[in-house]
C-alpha positions as CSV (number, residue, x, y, z in Angstrom):
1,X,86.3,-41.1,-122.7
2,X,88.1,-43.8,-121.0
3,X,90.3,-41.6,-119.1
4,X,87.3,-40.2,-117.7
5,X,85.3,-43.4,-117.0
6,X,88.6,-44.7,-115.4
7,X,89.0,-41.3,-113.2
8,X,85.2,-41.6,-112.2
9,X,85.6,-45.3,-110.9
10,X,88.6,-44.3,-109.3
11,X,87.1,-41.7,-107.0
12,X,83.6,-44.3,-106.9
13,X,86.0,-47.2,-105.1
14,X,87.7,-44.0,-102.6
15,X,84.6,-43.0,-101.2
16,X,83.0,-46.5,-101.2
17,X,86.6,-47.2,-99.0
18,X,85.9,-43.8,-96.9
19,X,83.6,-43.8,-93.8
20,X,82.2,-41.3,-91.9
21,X,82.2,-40.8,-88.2
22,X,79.6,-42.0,-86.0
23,X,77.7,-41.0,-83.1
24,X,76.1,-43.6,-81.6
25,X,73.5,-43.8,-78.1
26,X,75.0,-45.8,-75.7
27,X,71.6,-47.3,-73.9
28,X,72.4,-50.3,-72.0
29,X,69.6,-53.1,-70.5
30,X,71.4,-55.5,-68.8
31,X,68.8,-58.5,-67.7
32,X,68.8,-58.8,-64.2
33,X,67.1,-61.2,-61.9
34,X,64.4,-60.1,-59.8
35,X,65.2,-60.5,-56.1
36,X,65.8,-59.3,-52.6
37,X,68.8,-59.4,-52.0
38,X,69.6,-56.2,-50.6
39,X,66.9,-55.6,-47.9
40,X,66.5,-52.3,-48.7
41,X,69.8,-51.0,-47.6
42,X,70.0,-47.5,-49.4
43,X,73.2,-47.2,-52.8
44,X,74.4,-44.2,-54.1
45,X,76.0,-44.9,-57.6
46,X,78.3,-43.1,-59.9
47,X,79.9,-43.6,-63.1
48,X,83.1,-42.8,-64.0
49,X,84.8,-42.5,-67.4
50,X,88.5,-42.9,-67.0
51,X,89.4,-44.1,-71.1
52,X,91.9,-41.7,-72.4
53,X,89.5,-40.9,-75.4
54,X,85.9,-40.1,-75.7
55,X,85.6,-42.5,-78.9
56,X,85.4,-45.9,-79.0
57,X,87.6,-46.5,-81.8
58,X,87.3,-46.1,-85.4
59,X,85.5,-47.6,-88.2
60,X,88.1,-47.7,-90.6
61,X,88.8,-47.6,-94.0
62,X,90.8,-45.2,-95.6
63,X,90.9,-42.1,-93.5
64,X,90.6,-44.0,-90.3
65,X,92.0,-41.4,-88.7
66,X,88.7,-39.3,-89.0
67,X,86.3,-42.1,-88.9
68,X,85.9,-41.9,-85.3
69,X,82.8,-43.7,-83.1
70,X,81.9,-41.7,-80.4
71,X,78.8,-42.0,-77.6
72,X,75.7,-39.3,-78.9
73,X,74.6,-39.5,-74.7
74,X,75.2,-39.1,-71.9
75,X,77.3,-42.2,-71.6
76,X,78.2,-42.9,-67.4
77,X,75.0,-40.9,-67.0
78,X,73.0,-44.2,-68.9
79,X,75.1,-46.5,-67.0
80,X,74.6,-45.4,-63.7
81,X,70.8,-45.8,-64.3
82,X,71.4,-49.3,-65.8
83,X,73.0,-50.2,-62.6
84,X,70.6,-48.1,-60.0
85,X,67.5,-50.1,-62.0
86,X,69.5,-53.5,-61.2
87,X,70.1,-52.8,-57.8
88,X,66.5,-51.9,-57.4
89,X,65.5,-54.5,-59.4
90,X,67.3,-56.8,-56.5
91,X,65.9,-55.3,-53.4
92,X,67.8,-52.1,-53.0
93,X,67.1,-48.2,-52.2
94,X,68.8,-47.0,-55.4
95,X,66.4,-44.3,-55.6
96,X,66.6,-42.2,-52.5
97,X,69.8,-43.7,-51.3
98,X,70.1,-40.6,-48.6
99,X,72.7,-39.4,-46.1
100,X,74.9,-42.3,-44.9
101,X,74.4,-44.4,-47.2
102,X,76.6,-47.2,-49.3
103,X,78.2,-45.5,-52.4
104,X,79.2,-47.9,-55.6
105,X,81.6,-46.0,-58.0
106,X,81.5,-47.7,-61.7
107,X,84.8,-47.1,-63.5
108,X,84.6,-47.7,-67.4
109,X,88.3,-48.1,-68.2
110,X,87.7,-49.7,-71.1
111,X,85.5,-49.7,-73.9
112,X,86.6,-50.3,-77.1
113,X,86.1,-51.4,-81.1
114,X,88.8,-52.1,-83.0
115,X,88.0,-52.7,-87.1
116,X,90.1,-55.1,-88.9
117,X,92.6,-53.5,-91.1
118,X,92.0,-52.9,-94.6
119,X,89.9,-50.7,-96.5
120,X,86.6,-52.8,-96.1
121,X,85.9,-53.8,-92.8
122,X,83.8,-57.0,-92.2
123,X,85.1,-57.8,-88.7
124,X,85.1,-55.3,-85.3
125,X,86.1,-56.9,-82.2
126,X,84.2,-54.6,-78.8
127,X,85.7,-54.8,-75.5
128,X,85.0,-53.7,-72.6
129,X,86.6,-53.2,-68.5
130,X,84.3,-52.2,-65.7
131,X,86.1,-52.0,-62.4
132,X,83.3,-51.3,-59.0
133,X,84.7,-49.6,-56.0
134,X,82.3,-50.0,-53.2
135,X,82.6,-48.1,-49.7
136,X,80.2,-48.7,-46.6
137,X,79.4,-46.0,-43.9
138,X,82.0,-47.8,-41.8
139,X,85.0,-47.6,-43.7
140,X,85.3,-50.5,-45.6
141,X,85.4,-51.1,-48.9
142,X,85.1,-53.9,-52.2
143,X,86.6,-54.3,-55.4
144,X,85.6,-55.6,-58.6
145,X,86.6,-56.0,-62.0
146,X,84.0,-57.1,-64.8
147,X,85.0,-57.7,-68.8
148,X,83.4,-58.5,-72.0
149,X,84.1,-58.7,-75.1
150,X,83.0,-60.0,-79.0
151,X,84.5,-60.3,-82.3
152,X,81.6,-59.3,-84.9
153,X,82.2,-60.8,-88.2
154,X,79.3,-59.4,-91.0
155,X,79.2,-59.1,-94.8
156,X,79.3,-55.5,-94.8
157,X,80.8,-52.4,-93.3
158,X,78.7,-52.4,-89.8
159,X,75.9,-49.5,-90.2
160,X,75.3,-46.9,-87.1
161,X,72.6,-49.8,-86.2
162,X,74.9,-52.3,-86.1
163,X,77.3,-50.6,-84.1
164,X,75.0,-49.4,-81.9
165,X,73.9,-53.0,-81.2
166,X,77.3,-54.5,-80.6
167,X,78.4,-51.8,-78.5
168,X,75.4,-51.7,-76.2
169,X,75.2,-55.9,-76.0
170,X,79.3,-56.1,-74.9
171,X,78.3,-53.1,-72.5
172,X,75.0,-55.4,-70.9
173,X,77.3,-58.7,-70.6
174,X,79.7,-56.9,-68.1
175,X,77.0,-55.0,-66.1
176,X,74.8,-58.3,-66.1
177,X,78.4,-60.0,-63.9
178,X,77.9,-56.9,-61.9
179,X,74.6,-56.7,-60.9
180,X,75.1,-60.8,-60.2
181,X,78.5,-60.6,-58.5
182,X,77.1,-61.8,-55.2
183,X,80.0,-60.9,-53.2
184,X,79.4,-57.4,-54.4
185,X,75.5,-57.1,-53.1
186,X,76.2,-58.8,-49.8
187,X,78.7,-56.2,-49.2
188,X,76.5,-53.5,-50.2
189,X,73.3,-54.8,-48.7
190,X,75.8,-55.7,-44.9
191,X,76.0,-59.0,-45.1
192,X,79.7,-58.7,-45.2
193,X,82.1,-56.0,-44.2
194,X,85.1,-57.0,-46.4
195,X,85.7,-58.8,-49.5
């Protein structure tokens, strides 16, 4: 009898230890302030994904290995319409850009959560690294590099919610310096030719 009581808590504190992957929407909705600062100049965007690994990380726990975080979306799909919605949002055609147009490529080179070690996790620190290569019709281009990160502390292993949440609001803090990098919209709206 106590053999088997101590055998059944034994395999109760493994799969309390043992997490299972997540798939998690990555839908970002960075704030950005109304404005015209692109007079209507037309912006074709793109999103790249240049991370070595469609996961984010894992969540830990025992068989970390397995317990993998991965976007359920479309991921540079939802980011290039975060940042056509900005530039919108701010006076430009990011709609119906057309022929001859400006063209902003948005690299995700990181993006990343990182559990503490240990078999319960109560802290995940989220980074992330957008770099913006933006050309002109004439030849010219700008560069930009835009980070943000968080270290998450909670009382309990972080539910697909909570992830979803933390990953999404590191995501909005480095779009929301993109959309505001000023130097970036003059160039694309013509105001200036180089950086």
């Amino acid at each position: 009898m106590i053999r088997l009581f101590c055998t059944t808590l034994l395999v109760t504190s493994l799969s309390a230890c043992a997490l299972s992957p997540q798939m998690i929407d990555i839908v970002p909705k960075p704030e950005t302030v109304t404005r015209n600062a692109g007079n209507n100049e037309p912006v074709s965007i793109t999103t790249i994904d240049q991370r070595n690994s469609p996961a984010f990380g894992t969540r830990g726990g025992v068989y970390g290995d397995t317990s993998l975080i991965r976007p359920a979306n479309d991921m540079p799909g939802a980011i290039t319409l975060a940042v056509r919605q900005g530039l919108q949002q701010q006076g430009f055609n990011a709609y119906n850009p057309g022929a001859g147009s400006s063209e902003l490529e948005v690299r995700v080179v990181e993006f990343s959560y990182v559990p503490e070690e240990g078999s319960v996790v109560n802290r995940v620190e989220v980074k992330t690294e957008l770099h913006a290569l933006a050309r002109n019709n004439r030849g010219d281009e700008f560069r930009g590099v835009y980070r943000a990160g968080n270290t998450y502390e909670q009382p309990l292993t972080p539910s697909a919610k909570r992830n979803r949440m933390m990953l999404n609001e590191v995501l909005d803090r480095a779009l929301r310096q993109l959309l505001a990098d000023d130097k970036l919209l003059n160039f694309l709206s013509g105001s200036i030719t180089t950086p």
